[in-house]
VEXBAFI-404765 format. One record per atom (N, C-alpha, C): atom name; residue number from 1; x, y, z. Coordinates in nm, 2 decimals, padded with zeros to 4 digits, always signed. Layout:
REM VEXBAFI-404765
+------+-----+--------+--------+--------+
| site | pos |      X |      Y |      Z |
+------+-----+--------+--------+--------+
|   CA | NUM |      X |      Y |      Z |
...
+------+-----+--------+--------+--------+
***
This chain:
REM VEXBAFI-404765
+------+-----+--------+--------+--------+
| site | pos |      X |      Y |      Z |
+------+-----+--------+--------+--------+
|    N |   1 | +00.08 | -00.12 | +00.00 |
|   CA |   1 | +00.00 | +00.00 | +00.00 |
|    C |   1 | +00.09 | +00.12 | +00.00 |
|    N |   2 | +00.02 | +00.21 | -00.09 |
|   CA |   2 | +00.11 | +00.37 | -00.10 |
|    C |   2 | +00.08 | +00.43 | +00.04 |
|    N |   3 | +00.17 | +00.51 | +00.09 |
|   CA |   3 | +00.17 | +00.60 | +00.17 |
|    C |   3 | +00.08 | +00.71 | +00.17 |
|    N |   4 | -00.02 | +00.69 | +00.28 |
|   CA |   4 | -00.14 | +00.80 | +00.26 |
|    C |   4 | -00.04 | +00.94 | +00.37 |
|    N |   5 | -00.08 | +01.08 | +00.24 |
|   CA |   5 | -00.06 | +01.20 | +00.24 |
|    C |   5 | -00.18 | +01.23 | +00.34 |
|    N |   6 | -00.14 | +01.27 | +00.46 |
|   CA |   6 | -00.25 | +01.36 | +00.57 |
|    C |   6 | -00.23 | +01.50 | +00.64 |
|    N |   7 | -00.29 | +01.55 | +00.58 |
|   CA |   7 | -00.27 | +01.72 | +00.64 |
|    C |   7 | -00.37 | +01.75 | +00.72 |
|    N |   8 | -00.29 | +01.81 | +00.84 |
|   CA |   8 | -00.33 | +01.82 | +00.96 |
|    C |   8 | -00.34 | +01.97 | +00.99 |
|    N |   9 | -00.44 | +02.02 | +00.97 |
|   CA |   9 | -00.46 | +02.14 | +00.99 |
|    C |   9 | -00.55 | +02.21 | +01.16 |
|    N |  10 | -00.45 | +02.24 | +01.22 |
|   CA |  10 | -00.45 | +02.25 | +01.36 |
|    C |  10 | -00.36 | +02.32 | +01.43 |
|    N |  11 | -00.40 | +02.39 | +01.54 |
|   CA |  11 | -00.30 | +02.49 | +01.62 |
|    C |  11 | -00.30 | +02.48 | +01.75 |
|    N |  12 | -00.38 | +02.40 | +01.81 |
|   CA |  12 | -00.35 | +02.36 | +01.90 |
|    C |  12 | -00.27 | +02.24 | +01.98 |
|    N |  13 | -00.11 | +02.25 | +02.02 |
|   CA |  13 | -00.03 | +02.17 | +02.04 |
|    C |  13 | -00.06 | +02.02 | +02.07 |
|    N |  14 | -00.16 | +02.02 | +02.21 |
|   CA |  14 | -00.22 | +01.90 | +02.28 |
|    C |  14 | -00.29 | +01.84 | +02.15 |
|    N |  15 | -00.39 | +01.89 | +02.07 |
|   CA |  15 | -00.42 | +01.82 | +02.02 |
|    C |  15 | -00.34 | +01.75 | +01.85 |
|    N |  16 | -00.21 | +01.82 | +01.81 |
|   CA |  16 | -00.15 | +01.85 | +01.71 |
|    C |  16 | -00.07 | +01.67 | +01.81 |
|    N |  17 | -00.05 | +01.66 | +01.90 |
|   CA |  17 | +00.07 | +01.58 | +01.99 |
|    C |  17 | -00.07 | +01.44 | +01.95 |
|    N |  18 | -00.16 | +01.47 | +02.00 |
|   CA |  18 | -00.29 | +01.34 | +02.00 |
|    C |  18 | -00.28 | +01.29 | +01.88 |
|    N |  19 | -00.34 | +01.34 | +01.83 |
|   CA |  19 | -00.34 | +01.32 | +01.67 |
|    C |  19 | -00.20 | +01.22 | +01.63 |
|    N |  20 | -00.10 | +01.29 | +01.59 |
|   CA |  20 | +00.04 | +01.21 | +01.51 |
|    C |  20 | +00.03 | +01.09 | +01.61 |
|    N |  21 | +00.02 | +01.08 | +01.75 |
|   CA |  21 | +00.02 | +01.00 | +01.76 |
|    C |  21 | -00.10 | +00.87 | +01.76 |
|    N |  22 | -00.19 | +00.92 | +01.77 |
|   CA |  22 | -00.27 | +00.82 | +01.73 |
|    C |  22 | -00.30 | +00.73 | +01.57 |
|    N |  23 | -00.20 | +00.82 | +01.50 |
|   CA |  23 | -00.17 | +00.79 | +01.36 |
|    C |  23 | -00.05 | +00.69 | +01.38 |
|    N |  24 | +00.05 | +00.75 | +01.42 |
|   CA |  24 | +00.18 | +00.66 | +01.46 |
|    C |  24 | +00.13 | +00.47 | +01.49 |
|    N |  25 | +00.01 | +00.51 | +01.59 |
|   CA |  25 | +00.00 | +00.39 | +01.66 |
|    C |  25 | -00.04 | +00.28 | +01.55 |
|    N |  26 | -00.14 | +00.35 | +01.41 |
|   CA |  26 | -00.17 | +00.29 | +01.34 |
|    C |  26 | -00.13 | +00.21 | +01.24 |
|    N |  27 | -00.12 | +00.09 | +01.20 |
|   CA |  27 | -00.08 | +00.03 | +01.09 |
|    C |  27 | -00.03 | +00.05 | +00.96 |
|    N |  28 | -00.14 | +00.15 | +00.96 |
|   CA |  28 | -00.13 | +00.20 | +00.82 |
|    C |  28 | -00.03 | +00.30 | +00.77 |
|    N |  29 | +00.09 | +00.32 | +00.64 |
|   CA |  29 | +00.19 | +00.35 | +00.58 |
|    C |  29 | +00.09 | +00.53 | +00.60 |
|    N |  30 | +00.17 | +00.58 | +00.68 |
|   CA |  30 | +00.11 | +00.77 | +00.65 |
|    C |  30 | +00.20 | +00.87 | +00.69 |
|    N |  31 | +00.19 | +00.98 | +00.59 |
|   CA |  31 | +00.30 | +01.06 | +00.65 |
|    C |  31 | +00.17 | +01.20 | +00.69 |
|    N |  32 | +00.21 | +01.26 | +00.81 |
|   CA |  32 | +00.13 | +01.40 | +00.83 |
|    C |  32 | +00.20 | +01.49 | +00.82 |
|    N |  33 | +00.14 | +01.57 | +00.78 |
|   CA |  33 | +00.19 | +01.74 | +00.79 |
|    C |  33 | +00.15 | +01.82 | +00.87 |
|    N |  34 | +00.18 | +01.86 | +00.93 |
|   CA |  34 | +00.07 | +01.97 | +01.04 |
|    C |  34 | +00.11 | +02.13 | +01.01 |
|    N |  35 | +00.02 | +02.17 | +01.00 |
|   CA |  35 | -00.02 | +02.34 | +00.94 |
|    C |  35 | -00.08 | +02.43 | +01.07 |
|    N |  36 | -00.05 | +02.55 | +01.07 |
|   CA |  36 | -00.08 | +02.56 | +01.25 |
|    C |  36 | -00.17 | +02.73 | +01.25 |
|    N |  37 | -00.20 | +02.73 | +01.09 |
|   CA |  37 | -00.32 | +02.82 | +01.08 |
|    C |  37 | -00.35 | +02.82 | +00.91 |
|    N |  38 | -00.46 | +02.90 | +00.94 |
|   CA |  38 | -00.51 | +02.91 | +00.81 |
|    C |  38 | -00.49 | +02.97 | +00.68 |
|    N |  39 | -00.37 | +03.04 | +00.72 |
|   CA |  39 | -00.35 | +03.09 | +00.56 |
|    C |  39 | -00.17 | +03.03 | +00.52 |
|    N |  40 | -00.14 | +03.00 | +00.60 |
|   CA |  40 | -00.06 | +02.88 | +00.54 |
|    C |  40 | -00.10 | +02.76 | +00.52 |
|    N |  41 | -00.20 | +02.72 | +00.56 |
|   CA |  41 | -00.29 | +02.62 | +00.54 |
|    C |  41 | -00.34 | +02.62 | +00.34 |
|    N |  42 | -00.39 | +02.73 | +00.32 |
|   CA |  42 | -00.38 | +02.79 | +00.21 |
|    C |  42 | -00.33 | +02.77 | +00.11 |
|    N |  43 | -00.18 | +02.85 | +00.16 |
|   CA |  43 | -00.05 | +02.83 | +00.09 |
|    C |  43 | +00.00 | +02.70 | +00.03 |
|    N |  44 | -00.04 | +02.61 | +00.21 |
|   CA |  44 | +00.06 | +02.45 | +00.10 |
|    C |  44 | -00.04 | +02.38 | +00.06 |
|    N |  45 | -00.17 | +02.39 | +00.09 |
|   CA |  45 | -00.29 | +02.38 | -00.06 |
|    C |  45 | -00.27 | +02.38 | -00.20 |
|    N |  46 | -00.24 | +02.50 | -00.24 |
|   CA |  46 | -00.23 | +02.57 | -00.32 |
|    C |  46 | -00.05 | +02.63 | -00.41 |
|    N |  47 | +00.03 | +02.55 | -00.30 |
|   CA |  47 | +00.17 | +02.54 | -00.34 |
|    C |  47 | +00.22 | +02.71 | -00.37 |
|    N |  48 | +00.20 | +02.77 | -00.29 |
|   CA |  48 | +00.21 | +02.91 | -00.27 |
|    C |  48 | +00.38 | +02.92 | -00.17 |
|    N |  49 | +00.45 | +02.98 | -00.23 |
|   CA |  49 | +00.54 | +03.07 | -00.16 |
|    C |  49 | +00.64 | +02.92 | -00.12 |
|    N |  50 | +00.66 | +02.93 | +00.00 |
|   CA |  50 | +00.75 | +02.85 | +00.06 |
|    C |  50 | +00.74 | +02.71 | +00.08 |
|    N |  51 | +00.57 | +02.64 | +00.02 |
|   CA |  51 | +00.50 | +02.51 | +00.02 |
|    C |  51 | +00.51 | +02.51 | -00.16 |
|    N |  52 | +00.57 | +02.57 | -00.24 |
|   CA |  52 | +00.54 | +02.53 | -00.42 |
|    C |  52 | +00.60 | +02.37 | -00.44 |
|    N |  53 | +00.67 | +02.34 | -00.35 |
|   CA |  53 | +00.67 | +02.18 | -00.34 |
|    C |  53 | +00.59 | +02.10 | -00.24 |
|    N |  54 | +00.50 | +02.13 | -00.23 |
|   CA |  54 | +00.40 | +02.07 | -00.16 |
|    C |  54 | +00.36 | +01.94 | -00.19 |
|    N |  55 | +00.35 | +01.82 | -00.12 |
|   CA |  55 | +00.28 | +01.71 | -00.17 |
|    C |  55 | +00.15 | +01.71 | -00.15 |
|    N |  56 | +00.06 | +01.72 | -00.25 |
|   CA |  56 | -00.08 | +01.72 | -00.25 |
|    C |  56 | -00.16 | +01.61 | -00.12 |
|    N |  57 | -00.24 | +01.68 | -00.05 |
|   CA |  57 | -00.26 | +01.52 | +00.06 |
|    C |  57 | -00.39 | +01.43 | +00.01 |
|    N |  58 | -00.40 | +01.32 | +00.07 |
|   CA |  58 | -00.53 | +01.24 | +00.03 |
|    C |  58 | -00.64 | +01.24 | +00.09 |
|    N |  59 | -00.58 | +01.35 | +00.26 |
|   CA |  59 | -00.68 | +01.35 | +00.34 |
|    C |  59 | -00.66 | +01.46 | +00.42 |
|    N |  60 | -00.77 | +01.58 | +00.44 |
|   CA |  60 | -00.76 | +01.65 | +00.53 |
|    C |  60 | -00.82 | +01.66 | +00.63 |
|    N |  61 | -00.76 | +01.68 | +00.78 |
|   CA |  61 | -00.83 | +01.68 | +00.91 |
|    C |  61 | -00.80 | +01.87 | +00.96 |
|    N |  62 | -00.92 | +01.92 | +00.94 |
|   CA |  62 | -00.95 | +02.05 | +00.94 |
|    C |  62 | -00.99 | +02.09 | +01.07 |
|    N |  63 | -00.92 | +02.18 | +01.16 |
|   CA |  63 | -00.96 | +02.24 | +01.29 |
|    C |  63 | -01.11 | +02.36 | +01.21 |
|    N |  64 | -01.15 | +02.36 | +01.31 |
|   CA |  64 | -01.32 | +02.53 | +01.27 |
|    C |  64 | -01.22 | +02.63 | +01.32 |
|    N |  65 | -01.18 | +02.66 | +01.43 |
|   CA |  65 | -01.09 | +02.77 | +01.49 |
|    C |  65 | -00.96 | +02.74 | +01.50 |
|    N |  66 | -00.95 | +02.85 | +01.40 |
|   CA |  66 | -00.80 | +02.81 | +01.36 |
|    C |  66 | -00.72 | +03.02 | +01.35 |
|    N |  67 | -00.59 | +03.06 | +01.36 |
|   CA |  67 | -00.57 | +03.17 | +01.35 |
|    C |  67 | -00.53 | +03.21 | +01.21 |
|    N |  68 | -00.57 | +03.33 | +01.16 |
|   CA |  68 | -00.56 | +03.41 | +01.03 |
|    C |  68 | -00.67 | +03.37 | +00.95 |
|    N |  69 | -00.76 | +03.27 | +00.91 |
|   CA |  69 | -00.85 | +03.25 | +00.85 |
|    C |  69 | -00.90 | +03.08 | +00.91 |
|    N |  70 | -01.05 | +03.10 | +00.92 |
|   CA |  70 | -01.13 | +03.03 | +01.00 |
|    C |  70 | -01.11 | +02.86 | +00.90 |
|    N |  71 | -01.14 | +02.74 | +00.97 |
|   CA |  71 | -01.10 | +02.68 | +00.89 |
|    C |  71 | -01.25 | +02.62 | +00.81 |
|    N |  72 | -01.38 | +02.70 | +00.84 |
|   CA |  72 | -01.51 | +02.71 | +00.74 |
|    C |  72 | -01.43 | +02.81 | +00.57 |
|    N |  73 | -01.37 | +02.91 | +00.63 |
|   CA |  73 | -01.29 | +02.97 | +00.51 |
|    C |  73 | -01.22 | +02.90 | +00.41 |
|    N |  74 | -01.15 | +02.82 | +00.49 |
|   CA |  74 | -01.03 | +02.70 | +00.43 |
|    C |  74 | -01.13 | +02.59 | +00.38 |
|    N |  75 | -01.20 | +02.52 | +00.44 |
|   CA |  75 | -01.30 | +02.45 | +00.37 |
|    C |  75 | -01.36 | +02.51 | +00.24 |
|    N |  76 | -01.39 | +02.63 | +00.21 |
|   CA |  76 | -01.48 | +02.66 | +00.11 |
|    C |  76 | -01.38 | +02.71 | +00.01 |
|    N |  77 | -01.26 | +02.73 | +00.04 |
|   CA |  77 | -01.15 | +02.77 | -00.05 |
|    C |  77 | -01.13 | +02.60 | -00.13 |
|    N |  78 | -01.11 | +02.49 | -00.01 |
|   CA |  78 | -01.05 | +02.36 | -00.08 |
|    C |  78 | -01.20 | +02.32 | -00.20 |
|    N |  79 | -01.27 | +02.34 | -00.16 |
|   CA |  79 | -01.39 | +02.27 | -00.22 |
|    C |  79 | -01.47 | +02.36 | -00.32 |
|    N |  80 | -01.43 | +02.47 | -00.35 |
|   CA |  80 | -01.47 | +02.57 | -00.48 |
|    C |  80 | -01.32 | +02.55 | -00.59 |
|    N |  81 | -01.22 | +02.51 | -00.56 |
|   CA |  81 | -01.16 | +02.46 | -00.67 |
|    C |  81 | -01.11 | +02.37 | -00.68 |
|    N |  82 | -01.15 | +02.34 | -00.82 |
|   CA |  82 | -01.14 | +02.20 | -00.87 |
|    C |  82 | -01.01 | +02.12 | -00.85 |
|    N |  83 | -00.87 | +02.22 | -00.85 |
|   CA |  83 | -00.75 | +02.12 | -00.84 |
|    C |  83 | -00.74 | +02.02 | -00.65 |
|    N |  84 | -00.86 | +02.10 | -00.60 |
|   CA |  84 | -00.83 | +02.07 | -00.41 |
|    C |  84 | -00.97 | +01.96 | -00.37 |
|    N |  85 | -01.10 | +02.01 | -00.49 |
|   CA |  85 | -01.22 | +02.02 | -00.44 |
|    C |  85 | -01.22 | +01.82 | -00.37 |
|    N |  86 | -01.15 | +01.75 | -00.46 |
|   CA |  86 | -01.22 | +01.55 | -00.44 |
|    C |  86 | -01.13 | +01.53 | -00.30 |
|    N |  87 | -01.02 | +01.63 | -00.25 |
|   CA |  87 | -01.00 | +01.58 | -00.15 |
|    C |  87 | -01.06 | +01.55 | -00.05 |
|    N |  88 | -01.10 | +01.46 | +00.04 |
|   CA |  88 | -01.21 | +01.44 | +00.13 |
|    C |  88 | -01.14 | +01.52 | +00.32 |
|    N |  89 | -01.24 | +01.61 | +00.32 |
|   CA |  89 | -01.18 | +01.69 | +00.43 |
|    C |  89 | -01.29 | +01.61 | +00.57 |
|    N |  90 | -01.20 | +01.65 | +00.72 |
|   CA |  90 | -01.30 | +01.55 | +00.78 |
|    C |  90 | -01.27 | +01.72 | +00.87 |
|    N |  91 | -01.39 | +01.76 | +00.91 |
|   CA |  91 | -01.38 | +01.88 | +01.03 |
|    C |  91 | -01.36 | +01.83 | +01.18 |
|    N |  92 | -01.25 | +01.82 | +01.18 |
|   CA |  92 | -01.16 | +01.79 | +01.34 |
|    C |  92 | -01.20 | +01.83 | +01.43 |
|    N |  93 | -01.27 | +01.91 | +01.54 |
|   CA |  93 | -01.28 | +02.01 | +01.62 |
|    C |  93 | -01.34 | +02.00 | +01.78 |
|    N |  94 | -01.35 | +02.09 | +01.85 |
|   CA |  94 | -01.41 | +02.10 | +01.97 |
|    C |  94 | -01.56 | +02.14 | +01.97 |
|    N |  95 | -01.54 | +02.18 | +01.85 |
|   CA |  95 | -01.65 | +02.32 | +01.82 |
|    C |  95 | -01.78 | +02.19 | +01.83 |
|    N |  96 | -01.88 | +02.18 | +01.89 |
|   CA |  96 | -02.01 | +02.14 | +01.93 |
|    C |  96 | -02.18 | +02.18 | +01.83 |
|    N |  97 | -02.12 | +02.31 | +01.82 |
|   CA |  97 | -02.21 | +02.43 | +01.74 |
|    C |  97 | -02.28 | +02.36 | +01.66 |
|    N |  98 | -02.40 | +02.38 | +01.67 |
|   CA |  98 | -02.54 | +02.33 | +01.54 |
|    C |  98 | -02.50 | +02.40 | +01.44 |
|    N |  99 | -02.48 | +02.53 | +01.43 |
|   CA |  99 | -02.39 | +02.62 | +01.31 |
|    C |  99 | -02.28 | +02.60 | +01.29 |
|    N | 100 | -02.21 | +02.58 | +01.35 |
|   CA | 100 | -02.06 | +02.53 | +01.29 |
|    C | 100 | -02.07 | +02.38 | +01.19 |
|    N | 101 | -02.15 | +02.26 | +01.28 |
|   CA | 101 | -02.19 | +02.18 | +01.23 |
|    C | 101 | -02.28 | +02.20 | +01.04 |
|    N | 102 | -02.35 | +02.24 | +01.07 |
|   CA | 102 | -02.45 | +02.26 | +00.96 |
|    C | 102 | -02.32 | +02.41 | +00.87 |
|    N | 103 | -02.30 | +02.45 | +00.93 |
|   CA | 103 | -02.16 | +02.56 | +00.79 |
|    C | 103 | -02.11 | +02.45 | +00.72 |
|    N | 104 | -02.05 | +02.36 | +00.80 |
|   CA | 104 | -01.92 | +02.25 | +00.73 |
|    C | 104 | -02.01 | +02.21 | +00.65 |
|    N | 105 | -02.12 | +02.14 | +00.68 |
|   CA | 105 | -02.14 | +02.01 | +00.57 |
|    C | 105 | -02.24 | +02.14 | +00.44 |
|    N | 106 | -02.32 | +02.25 | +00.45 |
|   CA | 106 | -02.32 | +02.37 | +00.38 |
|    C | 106 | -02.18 | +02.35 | +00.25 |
|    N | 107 | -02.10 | +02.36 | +00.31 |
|   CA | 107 | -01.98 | +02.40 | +00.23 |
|    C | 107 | -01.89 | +02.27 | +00.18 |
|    N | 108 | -01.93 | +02.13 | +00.17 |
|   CA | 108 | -01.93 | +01.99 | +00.12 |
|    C | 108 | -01.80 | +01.96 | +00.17 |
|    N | 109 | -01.78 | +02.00 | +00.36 |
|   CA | 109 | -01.71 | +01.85 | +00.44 |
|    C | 109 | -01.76 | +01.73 | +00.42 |
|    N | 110 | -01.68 | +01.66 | +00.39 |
|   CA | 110 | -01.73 | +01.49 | +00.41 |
|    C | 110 | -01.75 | +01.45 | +00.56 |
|    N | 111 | -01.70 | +01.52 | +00.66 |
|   CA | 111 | -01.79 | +01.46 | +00.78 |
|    C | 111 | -01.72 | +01.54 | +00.91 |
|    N | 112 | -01.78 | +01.53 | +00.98 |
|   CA | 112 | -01.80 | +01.63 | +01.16 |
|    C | 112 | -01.75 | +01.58 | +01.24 |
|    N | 113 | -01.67 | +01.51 | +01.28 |
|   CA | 113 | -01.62 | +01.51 | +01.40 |
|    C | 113 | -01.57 | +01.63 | +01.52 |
|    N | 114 | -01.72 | +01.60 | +01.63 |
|   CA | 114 | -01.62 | +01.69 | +01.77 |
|    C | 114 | -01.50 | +01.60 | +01.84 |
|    N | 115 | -01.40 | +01.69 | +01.86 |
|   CA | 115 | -01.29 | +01.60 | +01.97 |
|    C | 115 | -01.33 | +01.59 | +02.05 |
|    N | 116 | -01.34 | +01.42 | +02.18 |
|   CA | 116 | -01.38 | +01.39 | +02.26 |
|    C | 116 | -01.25 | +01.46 | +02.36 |
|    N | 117 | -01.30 | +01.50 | +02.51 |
|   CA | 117 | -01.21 | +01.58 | +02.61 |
|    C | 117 | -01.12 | +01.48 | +02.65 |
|    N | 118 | -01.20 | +01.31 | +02.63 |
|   CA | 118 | -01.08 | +01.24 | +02.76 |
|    C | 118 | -00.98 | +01.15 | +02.67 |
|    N | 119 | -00.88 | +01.18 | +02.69 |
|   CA | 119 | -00.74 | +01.14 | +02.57 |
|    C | 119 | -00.77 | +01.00 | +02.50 |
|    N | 120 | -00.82 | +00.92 | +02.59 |
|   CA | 120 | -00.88 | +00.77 | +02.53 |
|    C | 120 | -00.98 | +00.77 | +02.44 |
|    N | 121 | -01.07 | +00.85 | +02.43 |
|   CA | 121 | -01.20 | +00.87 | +02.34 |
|    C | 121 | -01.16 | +00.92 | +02.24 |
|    N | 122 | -01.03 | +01.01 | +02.28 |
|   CA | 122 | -00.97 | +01.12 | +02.16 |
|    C | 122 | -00.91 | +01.02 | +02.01 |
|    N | 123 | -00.81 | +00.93 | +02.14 |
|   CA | 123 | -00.73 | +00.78 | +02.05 |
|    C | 123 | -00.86 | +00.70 | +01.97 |
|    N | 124 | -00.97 | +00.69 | +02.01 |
|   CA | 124 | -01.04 | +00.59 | +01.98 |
|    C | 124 | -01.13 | +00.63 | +01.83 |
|    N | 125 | -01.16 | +00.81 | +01.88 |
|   CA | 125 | -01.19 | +00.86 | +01.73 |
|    C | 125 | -01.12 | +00.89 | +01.64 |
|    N | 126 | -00.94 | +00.90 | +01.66 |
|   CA | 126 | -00.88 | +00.89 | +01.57 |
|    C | 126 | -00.86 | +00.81 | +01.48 |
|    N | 127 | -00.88 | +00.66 | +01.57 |
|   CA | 127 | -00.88 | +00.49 | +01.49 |
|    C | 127 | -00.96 | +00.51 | +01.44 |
|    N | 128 | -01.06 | +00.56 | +01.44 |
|   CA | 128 | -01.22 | +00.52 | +01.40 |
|    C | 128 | -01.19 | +00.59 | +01.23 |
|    N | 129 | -01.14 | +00.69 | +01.21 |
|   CA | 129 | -01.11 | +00.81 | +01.14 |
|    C | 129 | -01.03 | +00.72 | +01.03 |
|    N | 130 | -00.90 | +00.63 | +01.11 |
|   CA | 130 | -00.83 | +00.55 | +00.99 |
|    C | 130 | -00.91 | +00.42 | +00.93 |
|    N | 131 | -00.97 | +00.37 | +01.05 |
|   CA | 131 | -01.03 | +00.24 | +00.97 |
|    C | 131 | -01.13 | +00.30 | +00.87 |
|    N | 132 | -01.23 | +00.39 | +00.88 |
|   CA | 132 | -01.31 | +00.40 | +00.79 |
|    C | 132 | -01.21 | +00.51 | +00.66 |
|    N | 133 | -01.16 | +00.57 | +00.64 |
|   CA | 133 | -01.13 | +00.65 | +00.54 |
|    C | 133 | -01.00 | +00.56 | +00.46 |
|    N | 134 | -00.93 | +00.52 | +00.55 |
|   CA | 134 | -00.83 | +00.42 | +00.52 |
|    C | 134 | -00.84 | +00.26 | +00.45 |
|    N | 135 | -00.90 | +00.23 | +00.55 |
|   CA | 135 | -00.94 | +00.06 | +00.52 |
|    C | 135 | -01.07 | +00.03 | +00.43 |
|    N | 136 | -01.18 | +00.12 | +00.48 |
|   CA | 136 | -01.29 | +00.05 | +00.43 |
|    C | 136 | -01.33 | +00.19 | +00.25 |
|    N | 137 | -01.33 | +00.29 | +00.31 |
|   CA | 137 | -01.32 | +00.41 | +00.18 |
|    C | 137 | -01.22 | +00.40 | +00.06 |
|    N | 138 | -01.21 | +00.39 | -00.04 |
|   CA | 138 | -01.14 | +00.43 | -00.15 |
|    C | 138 | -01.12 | +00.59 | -00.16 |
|    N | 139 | -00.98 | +00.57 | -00.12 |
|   CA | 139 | -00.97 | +00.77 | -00.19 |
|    C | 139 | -00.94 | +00.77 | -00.31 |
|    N | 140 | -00.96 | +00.95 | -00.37 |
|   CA | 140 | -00.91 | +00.92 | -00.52 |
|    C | 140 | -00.83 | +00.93 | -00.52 |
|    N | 141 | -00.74 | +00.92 | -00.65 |
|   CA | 141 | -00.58 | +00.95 | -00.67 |
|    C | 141 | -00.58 | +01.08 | -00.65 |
|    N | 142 | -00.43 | +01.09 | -00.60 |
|   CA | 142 | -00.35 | +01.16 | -00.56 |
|    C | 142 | -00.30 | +01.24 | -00.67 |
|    N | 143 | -00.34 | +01.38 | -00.75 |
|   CA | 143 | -00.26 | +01.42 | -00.85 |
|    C | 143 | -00.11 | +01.44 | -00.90 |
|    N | 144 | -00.09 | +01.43 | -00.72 |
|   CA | 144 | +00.07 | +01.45 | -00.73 |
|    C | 144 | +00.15 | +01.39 | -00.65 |
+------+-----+--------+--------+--------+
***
């Protein structure tokens, strides 16, 4: 199996530390990137400035509050153009909000996830995140 491309778009340390490693724990061949706001988020999207070598990802895990541009912004930037739009984005977050909720999937997130508070629930929806997108989902190719 190819090595699944995962961009990690998040700014909060604790949960930037959860994450890689609940990935690490997993079986599956992945390299993450982690992006620690939104307009560099942008940038290695879109291979702008200091990311023009950017490896395109196969999957993105999207913070809602994120600093310099919100990541509802960053979602509707990936998903109005066509070179970003089939990547399948999953909204990462704390954010609970009926509106936050209902903006993402508005703006064609493939799916909602809140972060659970207690570190074990946190690990548990991370797994949950690789078995289904990894094992059981077909992503599309990777342009690049």
């Amino acid at each position: 199996m190819e090595t699944v491309q995962i961009l990690l778009i998040e700014d909060n340390e604790g949960d930037i530390l959860l994450t890689t490693e609940a990935f690490e724990e997993a079986k599956i061949a992945n390299q993450i990137t982690v992006i620690r706001n939104g307009k560099e988020a942008i940038d290695y999207l879109f291979k702008k400035g200091k990311f023009e070598n950017a490896i395109s990802p196969d999957l993105i895990l999207l913070d809602v509050n994120l600093p310099l541009k919100s990541g509802h912004e960053i979602l509707d930037e990936i998903k109005k153009d066509e070179r970003t739009r089939q990547i399948p984005v999953i909204m990462l977050t704390t954010s609970s909000s009926k509106k936050d909720i209902d903006l993402a999937y508005q703006k064609s997130a493939n799916c909602y996830i809140t972060k659970p508070v207690e570190v074990d629930k946190f690990m548990e929806a991370v797994g949950s995140i690789e078995n289904y997108w990894f094992q059981l989902v077909k992503l599309p190719t990777n342009p690049t």
